[in-house]
N, C-alpha and C positions, 0 to 999 in steps of 0.2 A: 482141710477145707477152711478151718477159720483164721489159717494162719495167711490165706489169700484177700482176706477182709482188711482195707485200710485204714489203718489207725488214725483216730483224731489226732488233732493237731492239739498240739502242747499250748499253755499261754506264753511260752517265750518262741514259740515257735509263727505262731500270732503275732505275737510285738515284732517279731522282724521283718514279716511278709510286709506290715504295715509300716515299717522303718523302708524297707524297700520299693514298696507302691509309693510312700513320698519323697522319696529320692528319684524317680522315676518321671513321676509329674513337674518335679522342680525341673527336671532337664528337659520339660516340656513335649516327652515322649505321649503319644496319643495311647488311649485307652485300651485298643484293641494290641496294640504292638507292646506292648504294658504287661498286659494278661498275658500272652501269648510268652511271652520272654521269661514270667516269672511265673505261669506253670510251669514251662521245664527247668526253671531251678528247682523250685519244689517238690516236683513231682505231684503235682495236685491237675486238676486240669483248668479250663483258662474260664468256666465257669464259677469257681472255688474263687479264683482269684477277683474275678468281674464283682462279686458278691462280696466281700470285705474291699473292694475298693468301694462300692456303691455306699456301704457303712461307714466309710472315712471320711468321702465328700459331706456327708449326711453329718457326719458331728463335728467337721471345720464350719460348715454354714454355722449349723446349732452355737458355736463358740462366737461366730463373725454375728451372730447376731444378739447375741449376749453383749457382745463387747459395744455393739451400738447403740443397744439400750443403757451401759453405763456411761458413755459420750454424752448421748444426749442430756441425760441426767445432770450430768458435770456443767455442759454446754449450758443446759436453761439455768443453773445456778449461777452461771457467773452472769448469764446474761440479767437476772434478776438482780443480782449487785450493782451491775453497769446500770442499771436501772435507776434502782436508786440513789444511789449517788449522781446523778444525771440531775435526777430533778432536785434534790439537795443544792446544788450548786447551779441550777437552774439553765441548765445546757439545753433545752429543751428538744432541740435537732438528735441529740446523742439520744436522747431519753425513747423519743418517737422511732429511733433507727433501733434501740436494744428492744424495742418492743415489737417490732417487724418480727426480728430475728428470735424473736421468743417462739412468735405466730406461728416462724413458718416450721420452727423445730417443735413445734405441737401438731405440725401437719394441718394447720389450720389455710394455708395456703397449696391448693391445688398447684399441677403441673401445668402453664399453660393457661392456667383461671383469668391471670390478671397480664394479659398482651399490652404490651406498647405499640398501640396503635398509630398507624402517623395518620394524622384527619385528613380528611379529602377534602384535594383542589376546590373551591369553586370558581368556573372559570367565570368570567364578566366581560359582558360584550357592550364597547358604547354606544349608543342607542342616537338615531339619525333624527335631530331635531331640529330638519330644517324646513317641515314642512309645518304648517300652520296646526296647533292643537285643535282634538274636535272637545266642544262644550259636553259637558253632562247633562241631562236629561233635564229640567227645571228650569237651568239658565239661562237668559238669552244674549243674543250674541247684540253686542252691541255695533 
């Protein structure tokens, strides 16, 4: 009876599933067709596999967002140099534009916050002045 019990899986037996779920995704096979393919290689079922692909996605984000926190990092240091040396040399357009670009990699600039709005028409109609003006109220007409 226990020799009907299936065995965990090895960690080299893991690193390959997981070698093979991103070999699988690069060739832009769907999820389900994924699982499905590489339970029956493994002989696990297509839940097993659903469940460390779920894990994988989960720690390429975890990494893509790691990596954009040290972009940014990078980003606002140079952009702090472009800075100052801007107004060093008294560029003052460059100085104003490196400081945008600070703002909005601080997220200090919403999606959308600041539209280019084009201003509205106003239309102007010329006005028929060929009838005689009436006086205001005081004046009298002479």
């Amino acid at each position: 009876m226990l020799e009907d019990r299936i065995a965990k899986a090895s960690r080299k037996d893991m690193y390959l599933r997981e070698v093979d779920i991103q070999n699988l995704m690069a060739q832009g096979m769907s999820k389900d067709t994924l699982c499905e393919e590489l339970a029956n290689k493994w002989r696990v079922s297509p839940r097993t596999i659903e469940t460390q692909y779920y894990h994988l996605v989960n720690a390429m984000e975890a990494m893509v967002t790691e990596g954009r926190r040290e972009l940014r990092a990078s980003l606002m240091a140079r952009n702090d140099m472009i800075f100052r040396e801007a107004v060093r040399t008294k560029k003052f357009k460059t100085a104003l534009d490196a400081n945008t670009a600070q703002a909005r990699l601080g997220g200090l600039f919403e999606p959308g916050a600041q539209e280019n709005k084009v201003p509205e028409v106003i239309e102007v109609a010329e006005r028929d002045f060929s009838s005689k003006p009436k006086l205001v109220s005081g004046e009298s007409e002479e």
